[in-house]
N, CA, C and O atoms as CSV, one atom per row, in Angstrom:
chain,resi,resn,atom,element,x,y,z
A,1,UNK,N,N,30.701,116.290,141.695
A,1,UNK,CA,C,32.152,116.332,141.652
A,1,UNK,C,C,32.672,115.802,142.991
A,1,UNK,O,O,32.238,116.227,144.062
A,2,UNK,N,N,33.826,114.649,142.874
A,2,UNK,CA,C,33.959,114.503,144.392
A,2,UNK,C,C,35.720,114.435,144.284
A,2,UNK,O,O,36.479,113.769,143.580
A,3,UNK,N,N,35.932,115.462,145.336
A,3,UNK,CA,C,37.611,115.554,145.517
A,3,UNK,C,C,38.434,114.825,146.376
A,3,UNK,O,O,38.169,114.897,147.576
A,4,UNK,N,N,39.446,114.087,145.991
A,4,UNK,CA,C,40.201,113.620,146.687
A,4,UNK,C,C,41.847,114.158,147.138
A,4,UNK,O,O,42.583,114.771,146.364
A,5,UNK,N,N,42.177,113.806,148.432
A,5,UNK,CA,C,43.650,113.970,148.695
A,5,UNK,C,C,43.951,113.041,149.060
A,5,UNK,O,O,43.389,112.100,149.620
A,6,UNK,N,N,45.697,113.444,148.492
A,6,UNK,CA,C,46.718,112.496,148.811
A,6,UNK,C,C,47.020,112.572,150.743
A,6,UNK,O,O,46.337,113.542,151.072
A,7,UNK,N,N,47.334,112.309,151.348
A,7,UNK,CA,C,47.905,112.652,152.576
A,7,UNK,C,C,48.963,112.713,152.549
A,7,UNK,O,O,49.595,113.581,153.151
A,8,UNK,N,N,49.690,111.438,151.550
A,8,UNK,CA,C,51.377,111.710,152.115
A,8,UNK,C,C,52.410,112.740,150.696
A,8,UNK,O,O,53.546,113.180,150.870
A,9,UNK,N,N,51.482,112.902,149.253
A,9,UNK,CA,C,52.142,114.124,148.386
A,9,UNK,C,C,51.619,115.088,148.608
A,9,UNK,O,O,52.463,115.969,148.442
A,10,UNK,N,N,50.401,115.656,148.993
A,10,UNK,CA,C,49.859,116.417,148.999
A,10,UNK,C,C,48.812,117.312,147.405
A,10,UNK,O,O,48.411,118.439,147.116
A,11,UNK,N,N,48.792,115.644,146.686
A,11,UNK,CA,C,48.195,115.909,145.828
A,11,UNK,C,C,46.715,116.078,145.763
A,11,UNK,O,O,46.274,115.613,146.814
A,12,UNK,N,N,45.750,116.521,145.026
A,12,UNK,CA,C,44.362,116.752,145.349
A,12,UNK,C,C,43.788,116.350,143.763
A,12,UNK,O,O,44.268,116.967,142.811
A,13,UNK,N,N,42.964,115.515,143.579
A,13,UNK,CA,C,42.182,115.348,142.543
A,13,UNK,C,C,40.452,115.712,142.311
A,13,UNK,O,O,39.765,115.050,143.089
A,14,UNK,N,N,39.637,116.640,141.387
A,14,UNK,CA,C,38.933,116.133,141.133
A,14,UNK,C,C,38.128,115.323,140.249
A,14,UNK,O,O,38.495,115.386,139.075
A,15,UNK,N,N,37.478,114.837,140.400
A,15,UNK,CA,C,36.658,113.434,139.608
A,15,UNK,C,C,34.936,113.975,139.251
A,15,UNK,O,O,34.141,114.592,139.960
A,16,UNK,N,N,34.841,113.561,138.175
A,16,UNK,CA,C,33.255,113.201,138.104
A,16,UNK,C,C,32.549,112.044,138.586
A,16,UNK,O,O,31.999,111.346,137.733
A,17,UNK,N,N,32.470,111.740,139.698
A,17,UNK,CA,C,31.912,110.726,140.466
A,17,UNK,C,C,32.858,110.180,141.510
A,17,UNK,O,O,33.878,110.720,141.937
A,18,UNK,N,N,32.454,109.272,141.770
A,18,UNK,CA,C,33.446,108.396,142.973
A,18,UNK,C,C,34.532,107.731,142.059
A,18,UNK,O,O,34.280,107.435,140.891
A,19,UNK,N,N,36.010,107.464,142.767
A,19,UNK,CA,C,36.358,106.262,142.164
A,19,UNK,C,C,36.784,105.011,143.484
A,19,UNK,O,O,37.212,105.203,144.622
A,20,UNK,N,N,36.507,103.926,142.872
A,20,UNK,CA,C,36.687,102.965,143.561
A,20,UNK,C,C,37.963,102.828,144.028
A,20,UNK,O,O,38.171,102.538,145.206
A,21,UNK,N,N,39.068,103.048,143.032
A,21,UNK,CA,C,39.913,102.678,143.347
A,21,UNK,C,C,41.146,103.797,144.537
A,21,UNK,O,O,42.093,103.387,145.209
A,22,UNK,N,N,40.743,104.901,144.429
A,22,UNK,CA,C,40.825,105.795,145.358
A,22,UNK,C,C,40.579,105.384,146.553
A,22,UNK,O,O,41.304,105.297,147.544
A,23,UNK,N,N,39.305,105.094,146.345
A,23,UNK,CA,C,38.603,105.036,147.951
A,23,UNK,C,C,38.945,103.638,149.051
A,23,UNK,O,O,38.801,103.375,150.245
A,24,UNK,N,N,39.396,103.076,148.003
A,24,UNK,CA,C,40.197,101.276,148.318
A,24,UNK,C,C,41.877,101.750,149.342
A,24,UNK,O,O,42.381,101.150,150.291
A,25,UNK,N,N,42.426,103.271,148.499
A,25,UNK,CA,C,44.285,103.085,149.001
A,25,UNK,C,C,43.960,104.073,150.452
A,25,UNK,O,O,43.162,105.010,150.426
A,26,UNK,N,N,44.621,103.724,151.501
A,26,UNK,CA,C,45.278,104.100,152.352
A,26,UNK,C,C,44.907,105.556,152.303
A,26,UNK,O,O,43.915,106.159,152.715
A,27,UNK,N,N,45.987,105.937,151.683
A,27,UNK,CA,C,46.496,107.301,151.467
A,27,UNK,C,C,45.755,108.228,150.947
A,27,UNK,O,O,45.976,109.395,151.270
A,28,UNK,N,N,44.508,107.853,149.848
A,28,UNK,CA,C,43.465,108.922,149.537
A,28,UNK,C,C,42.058,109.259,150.220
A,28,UNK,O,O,41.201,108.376,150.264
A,29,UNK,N,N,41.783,110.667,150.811
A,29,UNK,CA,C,40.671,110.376,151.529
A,29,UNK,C,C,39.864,111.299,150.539
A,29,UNK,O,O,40.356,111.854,149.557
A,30,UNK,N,N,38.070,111.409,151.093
A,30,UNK,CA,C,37.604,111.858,150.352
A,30,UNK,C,C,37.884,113.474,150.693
A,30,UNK,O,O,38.884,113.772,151.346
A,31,UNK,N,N,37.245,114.182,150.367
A,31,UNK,CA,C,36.558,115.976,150.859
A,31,UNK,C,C,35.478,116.663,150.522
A,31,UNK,O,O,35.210,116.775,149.325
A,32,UNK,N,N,34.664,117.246,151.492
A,32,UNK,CA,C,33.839,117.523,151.026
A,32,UNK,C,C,34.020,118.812,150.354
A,32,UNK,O,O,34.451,119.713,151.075
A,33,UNK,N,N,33.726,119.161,148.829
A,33,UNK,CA,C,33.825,120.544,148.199
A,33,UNK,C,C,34.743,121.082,148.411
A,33,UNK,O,O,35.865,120.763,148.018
A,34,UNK,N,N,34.288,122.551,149.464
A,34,UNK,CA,C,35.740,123.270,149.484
A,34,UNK,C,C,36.720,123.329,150.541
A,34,UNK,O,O,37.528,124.222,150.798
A,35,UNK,N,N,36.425,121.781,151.336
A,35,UNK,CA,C,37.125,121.740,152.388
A,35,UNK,C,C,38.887,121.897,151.973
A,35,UNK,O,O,39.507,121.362,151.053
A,36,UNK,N,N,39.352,122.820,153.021
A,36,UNK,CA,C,40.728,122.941,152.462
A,36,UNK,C,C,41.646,121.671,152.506
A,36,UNK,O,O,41.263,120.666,153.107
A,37,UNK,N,N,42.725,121.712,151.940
A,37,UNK,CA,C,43.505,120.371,152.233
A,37,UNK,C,C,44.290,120.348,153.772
A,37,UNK,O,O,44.635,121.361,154.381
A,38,UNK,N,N,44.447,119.183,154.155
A,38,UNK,CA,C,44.691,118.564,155.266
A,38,UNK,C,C,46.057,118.495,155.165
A,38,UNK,O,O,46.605,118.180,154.109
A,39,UNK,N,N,46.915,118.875,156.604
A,39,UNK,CA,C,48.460,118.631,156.923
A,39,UNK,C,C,48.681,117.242,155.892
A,39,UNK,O,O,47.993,116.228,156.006
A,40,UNK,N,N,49.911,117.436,154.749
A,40,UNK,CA,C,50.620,116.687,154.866
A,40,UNK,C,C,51.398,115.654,155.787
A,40,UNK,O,O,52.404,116.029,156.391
A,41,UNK,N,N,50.927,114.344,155.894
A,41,UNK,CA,C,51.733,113.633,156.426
A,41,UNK,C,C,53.215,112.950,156.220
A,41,UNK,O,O,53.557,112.552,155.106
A,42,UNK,N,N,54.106,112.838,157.415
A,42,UNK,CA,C,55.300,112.239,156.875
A,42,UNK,C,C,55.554,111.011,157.656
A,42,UNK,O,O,55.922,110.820,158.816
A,43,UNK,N,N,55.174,110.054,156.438
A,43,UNK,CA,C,54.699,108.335,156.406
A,43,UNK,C,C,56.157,107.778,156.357
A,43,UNK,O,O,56.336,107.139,155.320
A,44,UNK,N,N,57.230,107.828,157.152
A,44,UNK,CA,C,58.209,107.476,157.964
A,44,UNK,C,C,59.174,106.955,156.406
A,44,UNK,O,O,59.571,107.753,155.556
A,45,UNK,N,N,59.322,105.861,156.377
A,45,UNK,CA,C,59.914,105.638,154.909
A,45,UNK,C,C,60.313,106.148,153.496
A,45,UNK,O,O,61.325,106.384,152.835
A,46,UNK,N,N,58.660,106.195,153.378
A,46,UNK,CA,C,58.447,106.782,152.416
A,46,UNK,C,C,58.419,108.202,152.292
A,46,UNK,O,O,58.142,108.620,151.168
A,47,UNK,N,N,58.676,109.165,153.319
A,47,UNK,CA,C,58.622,110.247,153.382
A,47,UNK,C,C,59.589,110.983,152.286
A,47,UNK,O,O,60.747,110.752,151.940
A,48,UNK,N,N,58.496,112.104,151.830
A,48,UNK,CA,C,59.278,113.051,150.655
A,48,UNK,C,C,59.539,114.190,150.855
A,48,UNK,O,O,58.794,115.168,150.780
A,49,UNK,N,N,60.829,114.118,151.177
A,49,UNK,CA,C,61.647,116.080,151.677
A,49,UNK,C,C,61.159,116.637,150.874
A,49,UNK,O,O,60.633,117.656,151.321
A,50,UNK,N,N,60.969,116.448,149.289
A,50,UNK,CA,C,61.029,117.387,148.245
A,50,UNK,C,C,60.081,118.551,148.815
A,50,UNK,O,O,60.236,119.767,148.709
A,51,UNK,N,N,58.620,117.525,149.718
A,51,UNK,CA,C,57.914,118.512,149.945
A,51,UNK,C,C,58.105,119.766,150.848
A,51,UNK,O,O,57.754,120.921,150.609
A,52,UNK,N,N,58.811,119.215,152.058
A,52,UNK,CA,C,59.344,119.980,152.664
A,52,UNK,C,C,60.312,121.448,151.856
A,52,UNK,O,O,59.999,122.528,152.355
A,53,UNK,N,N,61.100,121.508,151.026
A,53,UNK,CA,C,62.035,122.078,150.698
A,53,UNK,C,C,60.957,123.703,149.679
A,53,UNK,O,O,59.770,123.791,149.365
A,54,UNK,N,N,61.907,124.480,149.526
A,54,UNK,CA,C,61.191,125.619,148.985
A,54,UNK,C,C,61.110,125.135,147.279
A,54,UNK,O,O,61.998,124.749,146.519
A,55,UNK,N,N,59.757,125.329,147.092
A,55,UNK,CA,C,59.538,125.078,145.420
A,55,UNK,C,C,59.820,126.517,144.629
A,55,UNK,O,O,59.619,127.621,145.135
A,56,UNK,N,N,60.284,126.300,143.400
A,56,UNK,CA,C,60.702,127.267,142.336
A,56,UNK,C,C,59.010,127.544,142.162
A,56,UNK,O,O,58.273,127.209,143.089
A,57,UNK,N,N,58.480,128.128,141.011
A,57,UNK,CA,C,57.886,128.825,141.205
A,57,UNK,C,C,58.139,128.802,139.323
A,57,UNK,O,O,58.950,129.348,138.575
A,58,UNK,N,N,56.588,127.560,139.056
A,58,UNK,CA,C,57.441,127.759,137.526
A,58,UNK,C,C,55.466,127.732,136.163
A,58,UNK,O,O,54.336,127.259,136.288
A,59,UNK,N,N,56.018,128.332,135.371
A,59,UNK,CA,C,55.248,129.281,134.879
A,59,UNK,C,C,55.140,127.944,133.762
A,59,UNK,O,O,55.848,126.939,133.831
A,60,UNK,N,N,53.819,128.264,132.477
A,60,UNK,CA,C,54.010,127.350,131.596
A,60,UNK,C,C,55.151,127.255,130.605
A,60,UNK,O,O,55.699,128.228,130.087
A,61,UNK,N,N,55.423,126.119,130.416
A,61,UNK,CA,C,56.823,126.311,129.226
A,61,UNK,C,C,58.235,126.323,129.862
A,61,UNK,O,O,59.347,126.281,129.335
A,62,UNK,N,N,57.827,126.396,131.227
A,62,UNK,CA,C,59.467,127.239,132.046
A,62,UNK,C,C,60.394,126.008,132.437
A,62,UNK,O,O,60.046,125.032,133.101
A,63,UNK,N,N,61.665,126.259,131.880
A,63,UNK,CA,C,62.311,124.950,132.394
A,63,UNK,C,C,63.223,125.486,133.584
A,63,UNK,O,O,63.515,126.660,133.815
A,64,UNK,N,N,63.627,124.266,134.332
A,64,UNK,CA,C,64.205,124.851,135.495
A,64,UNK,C,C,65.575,123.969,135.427
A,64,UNK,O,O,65.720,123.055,134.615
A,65,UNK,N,N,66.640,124.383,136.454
A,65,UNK,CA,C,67.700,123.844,136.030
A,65,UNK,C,C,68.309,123.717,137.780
A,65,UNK,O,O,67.742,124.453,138.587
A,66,UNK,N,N,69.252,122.946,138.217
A,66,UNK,CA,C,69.782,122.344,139.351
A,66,UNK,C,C,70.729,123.781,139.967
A,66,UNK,O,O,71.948,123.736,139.802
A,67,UNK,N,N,70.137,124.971,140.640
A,67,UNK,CA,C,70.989,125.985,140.771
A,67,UNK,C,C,72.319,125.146,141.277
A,67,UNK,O,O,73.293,125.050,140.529
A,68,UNK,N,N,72.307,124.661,142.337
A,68,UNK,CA,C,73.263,123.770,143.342
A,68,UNK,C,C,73.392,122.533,143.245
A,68,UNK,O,O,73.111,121.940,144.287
A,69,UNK,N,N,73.810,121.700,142.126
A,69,UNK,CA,C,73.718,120.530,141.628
A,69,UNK,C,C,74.539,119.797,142.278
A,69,UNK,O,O,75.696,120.202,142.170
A,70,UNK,N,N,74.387,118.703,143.036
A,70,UNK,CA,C,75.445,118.094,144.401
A,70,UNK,C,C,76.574,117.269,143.276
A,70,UNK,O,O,76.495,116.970,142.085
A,71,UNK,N,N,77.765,117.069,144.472
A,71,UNK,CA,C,78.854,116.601,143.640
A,71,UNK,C,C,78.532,115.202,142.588
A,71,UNK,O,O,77.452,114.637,142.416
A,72,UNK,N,N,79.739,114.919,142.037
A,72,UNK,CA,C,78.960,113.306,140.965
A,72,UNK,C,C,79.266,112.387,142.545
A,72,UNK,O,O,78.258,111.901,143.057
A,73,UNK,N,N,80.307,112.217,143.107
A,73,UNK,CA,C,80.530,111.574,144.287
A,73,UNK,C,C,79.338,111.451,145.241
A,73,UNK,O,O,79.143,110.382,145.820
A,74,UNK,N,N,78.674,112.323,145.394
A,74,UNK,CA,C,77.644,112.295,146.655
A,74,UNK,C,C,76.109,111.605,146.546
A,74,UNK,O,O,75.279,112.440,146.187
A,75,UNK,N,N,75.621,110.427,146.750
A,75,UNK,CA,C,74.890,109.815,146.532
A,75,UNK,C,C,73.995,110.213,147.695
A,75,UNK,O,O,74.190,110.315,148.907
A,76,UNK,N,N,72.806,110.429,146.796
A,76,UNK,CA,C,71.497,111.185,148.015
A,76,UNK,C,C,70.716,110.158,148.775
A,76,UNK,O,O,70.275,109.119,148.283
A,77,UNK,N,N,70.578,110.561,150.075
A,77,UNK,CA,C,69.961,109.586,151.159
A,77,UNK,C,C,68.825,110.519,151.804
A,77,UNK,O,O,69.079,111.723,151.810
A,78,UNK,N,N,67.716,110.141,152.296
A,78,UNK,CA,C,66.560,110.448,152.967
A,78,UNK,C,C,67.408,111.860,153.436
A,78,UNK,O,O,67.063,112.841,152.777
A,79,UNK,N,N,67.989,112.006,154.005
A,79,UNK,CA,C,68.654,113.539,154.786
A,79,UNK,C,C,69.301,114.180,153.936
A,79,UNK,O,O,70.098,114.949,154.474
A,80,UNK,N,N,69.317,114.215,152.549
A,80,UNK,CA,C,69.916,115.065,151.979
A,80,UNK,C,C,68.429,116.137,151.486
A,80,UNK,O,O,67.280,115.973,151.076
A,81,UNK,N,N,69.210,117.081,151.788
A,81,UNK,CA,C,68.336,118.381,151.300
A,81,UNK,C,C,67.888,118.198,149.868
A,81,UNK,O,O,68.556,117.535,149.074
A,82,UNK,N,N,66.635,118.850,149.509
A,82,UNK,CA,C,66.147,118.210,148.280
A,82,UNK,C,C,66.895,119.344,147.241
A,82,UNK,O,O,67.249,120.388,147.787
A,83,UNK,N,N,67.098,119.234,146.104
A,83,UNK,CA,C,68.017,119.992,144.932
A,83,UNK,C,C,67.094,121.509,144.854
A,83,UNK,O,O,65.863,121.516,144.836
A,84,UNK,N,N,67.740,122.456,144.823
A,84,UNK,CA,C,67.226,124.279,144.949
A,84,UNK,C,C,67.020,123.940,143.178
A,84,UNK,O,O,67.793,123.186,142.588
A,85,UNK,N,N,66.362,124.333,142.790
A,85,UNK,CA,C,66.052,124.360,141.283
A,85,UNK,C,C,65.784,126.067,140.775
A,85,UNK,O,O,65.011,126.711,141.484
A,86,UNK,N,N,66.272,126.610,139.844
A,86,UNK,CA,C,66.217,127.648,139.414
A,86,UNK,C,C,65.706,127.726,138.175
A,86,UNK,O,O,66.076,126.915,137.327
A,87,UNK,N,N,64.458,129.051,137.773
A,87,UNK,CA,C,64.457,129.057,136.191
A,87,UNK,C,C,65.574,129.160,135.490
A,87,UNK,O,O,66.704,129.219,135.976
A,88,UNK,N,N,65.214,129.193,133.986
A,88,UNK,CA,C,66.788,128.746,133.271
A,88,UNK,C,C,67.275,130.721,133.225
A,88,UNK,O,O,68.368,131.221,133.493
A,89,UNK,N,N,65.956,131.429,132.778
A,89,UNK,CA,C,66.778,132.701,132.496
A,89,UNK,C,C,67.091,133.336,134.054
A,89,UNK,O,O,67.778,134.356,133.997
A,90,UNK,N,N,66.734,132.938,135.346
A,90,UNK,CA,C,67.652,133.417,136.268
A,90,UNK,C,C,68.573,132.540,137.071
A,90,UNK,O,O,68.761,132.582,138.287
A,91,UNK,N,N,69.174,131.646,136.080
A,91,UNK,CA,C,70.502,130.606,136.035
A,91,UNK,C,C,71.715,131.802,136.166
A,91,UNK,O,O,71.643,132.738,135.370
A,92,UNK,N,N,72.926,131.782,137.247
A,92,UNK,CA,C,73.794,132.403,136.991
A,92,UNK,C,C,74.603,131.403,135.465
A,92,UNK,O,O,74.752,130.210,135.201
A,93,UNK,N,N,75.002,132.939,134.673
A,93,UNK,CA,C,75.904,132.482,133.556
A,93,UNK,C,C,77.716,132.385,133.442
A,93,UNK,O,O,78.498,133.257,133.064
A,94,UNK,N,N,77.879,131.560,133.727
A,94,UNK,CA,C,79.904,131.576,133.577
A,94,UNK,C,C,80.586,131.561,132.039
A,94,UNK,O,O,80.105,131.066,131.020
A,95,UNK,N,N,81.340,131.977,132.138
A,95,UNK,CA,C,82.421,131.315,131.109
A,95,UNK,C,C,82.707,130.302,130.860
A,95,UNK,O,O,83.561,129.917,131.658
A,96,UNK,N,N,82.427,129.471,130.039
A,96,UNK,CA,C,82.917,128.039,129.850
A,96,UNK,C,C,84.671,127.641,130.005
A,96,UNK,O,O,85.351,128.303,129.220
A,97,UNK,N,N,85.337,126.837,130.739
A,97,UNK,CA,C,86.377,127.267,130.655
A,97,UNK,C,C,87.017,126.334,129.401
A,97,UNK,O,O,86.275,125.450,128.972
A,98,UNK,N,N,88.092,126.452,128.910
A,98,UNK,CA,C,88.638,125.853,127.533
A,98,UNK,C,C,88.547,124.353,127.948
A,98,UNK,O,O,88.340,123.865,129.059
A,99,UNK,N,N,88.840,123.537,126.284
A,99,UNK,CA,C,88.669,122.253,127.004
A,99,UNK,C,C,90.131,122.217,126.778
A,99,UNK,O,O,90.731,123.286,126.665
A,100,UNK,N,N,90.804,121.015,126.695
A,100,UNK,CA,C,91.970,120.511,127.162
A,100,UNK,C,C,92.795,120.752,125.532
A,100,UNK,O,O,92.347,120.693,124.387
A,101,UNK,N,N,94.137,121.032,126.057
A,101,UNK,CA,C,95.157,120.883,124.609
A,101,UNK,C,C,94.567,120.041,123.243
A,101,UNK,O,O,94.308,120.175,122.047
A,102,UNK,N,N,94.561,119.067,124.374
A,102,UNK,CA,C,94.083,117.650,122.741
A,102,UNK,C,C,93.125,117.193,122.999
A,102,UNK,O,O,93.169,115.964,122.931
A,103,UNK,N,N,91.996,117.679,123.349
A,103,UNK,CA,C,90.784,117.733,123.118
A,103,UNK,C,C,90.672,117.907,121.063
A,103,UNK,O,O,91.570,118.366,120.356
A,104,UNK,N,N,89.431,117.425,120.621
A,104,UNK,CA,C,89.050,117.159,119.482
A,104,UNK,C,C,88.805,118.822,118.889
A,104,UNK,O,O,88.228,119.791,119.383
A,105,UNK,N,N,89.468,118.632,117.730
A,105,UNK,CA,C,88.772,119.984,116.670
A,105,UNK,C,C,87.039,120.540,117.227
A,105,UNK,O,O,86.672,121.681,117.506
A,106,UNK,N,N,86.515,119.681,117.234
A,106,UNK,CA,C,85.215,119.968,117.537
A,106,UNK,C,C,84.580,120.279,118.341
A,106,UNK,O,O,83.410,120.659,118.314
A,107,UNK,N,N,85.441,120.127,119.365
A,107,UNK,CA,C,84.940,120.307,121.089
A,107,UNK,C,C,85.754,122.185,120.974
A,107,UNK,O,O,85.250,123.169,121.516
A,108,UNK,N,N,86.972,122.196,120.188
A,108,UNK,CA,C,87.881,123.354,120.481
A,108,UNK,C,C,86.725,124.534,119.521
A,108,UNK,O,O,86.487,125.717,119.766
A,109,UNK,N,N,86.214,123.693,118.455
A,109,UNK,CA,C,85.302,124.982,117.378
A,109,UNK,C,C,83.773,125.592,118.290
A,109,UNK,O,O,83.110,126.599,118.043
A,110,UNK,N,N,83.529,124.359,119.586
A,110,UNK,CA,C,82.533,124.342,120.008
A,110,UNK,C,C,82.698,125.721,120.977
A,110,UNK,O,O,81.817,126.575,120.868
A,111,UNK,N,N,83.801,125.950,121.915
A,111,UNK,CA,C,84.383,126.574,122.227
A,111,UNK,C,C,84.648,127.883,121.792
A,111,UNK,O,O,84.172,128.825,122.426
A,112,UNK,N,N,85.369,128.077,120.758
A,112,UNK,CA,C,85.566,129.319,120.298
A,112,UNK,C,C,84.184,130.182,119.887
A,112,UNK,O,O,84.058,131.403,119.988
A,113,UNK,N,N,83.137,129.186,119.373
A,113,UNK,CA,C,82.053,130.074,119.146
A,113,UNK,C,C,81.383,130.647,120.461
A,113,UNK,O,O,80.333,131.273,120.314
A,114,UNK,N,N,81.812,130.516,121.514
A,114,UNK,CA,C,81.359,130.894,123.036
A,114,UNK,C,C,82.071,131.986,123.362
A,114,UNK,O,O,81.702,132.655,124.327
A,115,UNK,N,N,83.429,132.427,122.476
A,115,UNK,CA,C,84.189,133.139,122.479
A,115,UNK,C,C,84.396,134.236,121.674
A,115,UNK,O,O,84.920,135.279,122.065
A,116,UNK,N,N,83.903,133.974,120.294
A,116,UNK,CA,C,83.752,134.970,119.235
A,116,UNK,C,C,83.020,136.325,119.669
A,116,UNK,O,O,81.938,136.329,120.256
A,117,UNK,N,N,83.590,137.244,119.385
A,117,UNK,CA,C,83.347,138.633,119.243
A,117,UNK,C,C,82.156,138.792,118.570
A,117,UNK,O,O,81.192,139.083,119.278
A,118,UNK,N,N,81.906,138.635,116.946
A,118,UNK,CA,C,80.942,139.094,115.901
A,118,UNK,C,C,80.971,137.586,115.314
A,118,UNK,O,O,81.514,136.530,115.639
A,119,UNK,N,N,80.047,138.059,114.209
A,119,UNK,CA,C,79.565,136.928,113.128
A,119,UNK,C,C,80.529,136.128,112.315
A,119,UNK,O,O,80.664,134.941,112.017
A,120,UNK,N,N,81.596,138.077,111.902
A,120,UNK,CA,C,82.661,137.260,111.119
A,120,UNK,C,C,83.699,136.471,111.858
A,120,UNK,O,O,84.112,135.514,111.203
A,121,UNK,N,N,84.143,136.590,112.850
A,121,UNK,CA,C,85.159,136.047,113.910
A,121,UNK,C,C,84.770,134.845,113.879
A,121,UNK,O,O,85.749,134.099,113.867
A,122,UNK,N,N,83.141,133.921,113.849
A,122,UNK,CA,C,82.507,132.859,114.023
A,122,UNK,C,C,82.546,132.342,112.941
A,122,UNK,O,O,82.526,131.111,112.927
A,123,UNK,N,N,82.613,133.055,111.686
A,123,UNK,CA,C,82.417,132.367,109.897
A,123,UNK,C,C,84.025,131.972,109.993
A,123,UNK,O,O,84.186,130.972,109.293
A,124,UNK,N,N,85.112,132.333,110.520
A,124,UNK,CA,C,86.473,131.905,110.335
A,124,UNK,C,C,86.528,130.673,111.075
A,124,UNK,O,O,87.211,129.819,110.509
A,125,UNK,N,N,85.873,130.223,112.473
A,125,UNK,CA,C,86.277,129.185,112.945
A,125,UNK,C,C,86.353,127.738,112.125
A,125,UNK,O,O,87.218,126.867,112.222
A,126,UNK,N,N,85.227,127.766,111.332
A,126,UNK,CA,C,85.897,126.411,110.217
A,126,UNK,C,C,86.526,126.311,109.828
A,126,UNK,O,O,87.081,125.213,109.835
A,127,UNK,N,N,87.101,127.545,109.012
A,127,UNK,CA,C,88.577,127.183,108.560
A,127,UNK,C,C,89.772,126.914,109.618
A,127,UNK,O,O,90.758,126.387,109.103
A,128,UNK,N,N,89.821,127.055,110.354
A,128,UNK,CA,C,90.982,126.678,111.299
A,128,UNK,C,C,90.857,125.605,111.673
A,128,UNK,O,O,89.795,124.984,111.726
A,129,UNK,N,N,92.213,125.122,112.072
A,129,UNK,CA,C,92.738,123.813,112.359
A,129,UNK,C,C,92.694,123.837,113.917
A,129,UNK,O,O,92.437,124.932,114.417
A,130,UNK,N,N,92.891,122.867,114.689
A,130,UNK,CA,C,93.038,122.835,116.035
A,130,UNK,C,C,93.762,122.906,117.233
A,130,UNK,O,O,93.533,122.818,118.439
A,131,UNK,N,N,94.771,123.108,116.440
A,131,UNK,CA,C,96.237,124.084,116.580
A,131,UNK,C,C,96.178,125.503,116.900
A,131,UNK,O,O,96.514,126.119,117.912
A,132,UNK,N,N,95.479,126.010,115.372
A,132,UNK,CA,C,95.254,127.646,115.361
A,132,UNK,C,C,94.353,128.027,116.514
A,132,UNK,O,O,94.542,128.936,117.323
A,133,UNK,N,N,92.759,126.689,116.415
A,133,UNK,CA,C,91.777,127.518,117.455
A,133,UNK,C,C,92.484,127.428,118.780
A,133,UNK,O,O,91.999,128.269,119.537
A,134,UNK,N,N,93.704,126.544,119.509
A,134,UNK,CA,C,94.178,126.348,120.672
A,134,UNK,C,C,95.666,127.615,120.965
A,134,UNK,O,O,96.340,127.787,121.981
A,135,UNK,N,N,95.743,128.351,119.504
A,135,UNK,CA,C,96.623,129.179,120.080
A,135,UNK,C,C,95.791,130.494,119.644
A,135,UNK,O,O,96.278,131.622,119.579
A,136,UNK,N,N,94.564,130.181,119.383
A,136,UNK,CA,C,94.153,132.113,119.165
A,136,UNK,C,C,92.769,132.054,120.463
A,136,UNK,O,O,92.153,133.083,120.740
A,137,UNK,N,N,92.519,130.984,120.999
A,137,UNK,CA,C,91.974,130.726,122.535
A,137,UNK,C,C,91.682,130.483,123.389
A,137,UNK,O,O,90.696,130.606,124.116
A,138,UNK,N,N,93.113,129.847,123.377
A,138,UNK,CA,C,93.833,129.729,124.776
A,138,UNK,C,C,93.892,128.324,124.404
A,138,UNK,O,O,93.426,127.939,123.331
A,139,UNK,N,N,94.582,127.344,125.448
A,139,UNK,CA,C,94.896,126.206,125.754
A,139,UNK,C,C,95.860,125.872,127.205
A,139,UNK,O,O,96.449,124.793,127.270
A,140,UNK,N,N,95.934,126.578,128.004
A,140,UNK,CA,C,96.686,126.602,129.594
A,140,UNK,C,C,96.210,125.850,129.862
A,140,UNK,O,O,96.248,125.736,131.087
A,141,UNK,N,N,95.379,124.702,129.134
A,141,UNK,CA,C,95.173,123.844,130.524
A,141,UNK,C,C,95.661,122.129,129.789
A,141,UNK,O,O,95.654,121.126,130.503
């Protein structure tokens, strides 16, 4: 078995034999067995904060979601802090807020079911028009 690392992700592979093409890049060296892995390097350019930054901590199946998702305006550069990622079930949960007056029937039915009390409160939203769902919840905006 022969293991390789990355230097600059800090990735580690093992292989059943040598590979050539490993042993050809820069960046992968060999190890012997259980030698531990070696400082990450930060290869000036190409350098990846992500590594730097605290990792979530994610289980099989687990999706994670942008706790602190930067503005749409703010376009990320080498110095921006890498995105805090949170599992989805310890995502804080808000209120959706209403969508707009004349927003579509469908966006307003989408809505009210976020709002419904019980089952039956939710079996009425089809029948209503988009009028009714904007004056039985809400429309101030």
């Amino acid at each position: 078995m022969t293991t390789y690392f990355n230097k600059r992700t800090g990735d580690r592979v093992e292989l059943d034999g040598r590979s050539a093409r490993l042993d050809g890049l820069e960046n992968w060296t060999r190890l012997d067995g259980d030698e531990p892995n070696p400082p990450v390097a930060n290869d000036g350019i190409l350098s990846r904060p992500s590594l730097a930054g605290p990792q979530a901590a994610r289980g099989p199946g687990q999706v994670l979601v942008e706790t602190t998702p930067p503005a749409p305006a703010d376009v990320p550069t080498q110095d921006t802090p890498p995105v805090e990622l949170t599992p989805v079930d310890q995502a804080p949960v808000g209120q959706p807020s209403p969508p707009a007056r004349n927003a579509s029937r469908a966006d307003w039915q989408a809505y009210a079911r976020t709002r419904a009390q019980d089952s039956d409160e939710e079996n009425t939203i089809d029948g209503l028009t988009r009028d009714e769902l904007v004056a039985r919840y809400g429309g101030d905006s």
